[in-house]
One Martini backbone bead per residue (centre of mass of N, CA, C, O) as a GRO file, in nm:
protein
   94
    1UNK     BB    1  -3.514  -1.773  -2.887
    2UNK     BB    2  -3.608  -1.916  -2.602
    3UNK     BB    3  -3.564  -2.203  -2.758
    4UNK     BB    4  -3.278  -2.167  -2.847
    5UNK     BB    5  -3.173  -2.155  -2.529
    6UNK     BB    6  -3.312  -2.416  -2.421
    7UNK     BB    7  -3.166  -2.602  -2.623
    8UNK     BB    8  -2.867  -2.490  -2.514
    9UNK     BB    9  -2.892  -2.572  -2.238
   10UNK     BB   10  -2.937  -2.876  -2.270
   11UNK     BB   11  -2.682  -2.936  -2.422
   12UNK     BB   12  -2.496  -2.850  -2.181
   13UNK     BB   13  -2.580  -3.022  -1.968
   14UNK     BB   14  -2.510  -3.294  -2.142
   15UNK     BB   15  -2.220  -3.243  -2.198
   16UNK     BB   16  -2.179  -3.113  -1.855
   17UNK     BB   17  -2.287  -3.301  -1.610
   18UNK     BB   18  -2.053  -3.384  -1.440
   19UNK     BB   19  -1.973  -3.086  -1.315
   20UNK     BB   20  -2.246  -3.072  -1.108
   21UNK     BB   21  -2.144  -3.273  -0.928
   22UNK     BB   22  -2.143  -3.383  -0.601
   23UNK     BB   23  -1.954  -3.505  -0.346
   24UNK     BB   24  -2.041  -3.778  -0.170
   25UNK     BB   25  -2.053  -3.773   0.186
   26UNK     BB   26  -2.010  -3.819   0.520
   27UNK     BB   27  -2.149  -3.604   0.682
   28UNK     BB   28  -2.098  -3.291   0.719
   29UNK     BB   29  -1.926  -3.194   0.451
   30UNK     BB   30  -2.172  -3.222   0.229
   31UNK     BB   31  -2.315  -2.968   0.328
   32UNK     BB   32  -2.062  -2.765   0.287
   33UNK     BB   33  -2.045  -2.826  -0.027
   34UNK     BB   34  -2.304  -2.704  -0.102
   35UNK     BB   35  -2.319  -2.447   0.033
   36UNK     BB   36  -2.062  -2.372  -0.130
   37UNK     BB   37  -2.176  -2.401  -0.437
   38UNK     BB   38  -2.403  -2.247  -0.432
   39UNK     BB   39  -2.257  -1.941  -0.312
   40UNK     BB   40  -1.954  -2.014  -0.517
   41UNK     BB   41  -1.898  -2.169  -0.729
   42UNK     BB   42  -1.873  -1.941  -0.995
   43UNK     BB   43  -1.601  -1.816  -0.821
   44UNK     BB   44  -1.415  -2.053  -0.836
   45UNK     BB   45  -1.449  -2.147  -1.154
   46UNK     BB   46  -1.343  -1.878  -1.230
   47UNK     BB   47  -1.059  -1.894  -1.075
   48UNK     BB   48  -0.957  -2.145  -1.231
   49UNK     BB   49  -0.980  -2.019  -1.511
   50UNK     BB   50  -0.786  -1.776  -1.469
   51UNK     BB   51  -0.548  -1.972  -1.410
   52UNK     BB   52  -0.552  -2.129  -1.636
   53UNK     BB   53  -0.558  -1.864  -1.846
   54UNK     BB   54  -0.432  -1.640  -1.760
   55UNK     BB   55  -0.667  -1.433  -1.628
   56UNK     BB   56  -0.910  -1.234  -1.559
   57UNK     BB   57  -1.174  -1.272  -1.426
   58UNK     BB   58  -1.333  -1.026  -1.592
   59UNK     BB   59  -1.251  -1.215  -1.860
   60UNK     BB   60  -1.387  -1.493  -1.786
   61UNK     BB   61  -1.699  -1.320  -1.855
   62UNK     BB   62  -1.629  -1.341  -2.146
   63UNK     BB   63  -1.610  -1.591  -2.229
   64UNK     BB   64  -1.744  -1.849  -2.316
   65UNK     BB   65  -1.938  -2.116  -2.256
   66UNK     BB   66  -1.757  -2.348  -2.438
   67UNK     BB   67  -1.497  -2.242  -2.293
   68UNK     BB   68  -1.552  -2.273  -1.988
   69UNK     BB   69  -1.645  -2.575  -2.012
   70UNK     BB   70  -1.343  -2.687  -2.086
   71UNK     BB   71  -1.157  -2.577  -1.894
   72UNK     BB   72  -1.298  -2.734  -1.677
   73UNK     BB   73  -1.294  -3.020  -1.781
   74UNK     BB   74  -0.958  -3.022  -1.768
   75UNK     BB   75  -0.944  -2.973  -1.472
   76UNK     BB   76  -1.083  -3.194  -1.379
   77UNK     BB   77  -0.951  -3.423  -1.499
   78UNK     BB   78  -0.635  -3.327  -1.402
   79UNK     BB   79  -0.722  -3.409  -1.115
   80UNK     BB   80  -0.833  -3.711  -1.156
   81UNK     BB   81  -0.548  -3.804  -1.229
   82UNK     BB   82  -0.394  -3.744  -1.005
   83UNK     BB   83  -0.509  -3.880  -0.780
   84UNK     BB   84  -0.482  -4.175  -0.898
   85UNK     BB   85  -0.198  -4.145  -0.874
   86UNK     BB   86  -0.157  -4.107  -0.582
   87UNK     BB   87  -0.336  -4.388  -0.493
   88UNK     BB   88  -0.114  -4.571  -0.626
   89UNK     BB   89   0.130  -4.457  -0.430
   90UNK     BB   90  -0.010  -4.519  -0.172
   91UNK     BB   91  -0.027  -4.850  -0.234
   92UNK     BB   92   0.285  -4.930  -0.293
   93UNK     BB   93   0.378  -4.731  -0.013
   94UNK     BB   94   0.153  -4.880   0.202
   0.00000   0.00000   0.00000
């Protein structure tokens, strides 16, 4: 059972490793960055899903992992693809 879950560990990380990157940048913000993943991560994450899902956080500690984590990665994605339109419109009209 340990060694298939280890497996499955591994799996989850290696399809979902995208979402677990911290954004770098220069000065105290990358630090406040990490202390706050580190403390608040799955809380945070969690708060996004019960949004996305529309859904109780107490809920969302219900759904499967690979349920939690394609939630994620849709926000994530759908969240990087405003960014990149907001910075096209925002190079149009600068």
């Amino acid at each position: 059972m340990l060694f298939r879950s280890l497996r499955s560990f591994s799996e989850i990380n290696r399809k979902f490793n995208y979402l677990f990157h911290v954004n770098i940048r220069q000065g105290d913000s990358t630090k406040l960055d990490e202390e706050f993943s580190r403390s608040y991560g799955w809380l945070y994450n969690g708060k996004l899903v019960s949004e996305f899902e529309n859904i109780s956080i107490d809920e969302v500690w219900e759904l499967g992992v690979y349920q939690f984590l394609n939630d994620l990665s849709c926000i994530k994605m759908k969240r990087e693809i405003e960014m990149e339109q907001e910075n096209k419109m925002m190079r149009r009209n600068g």
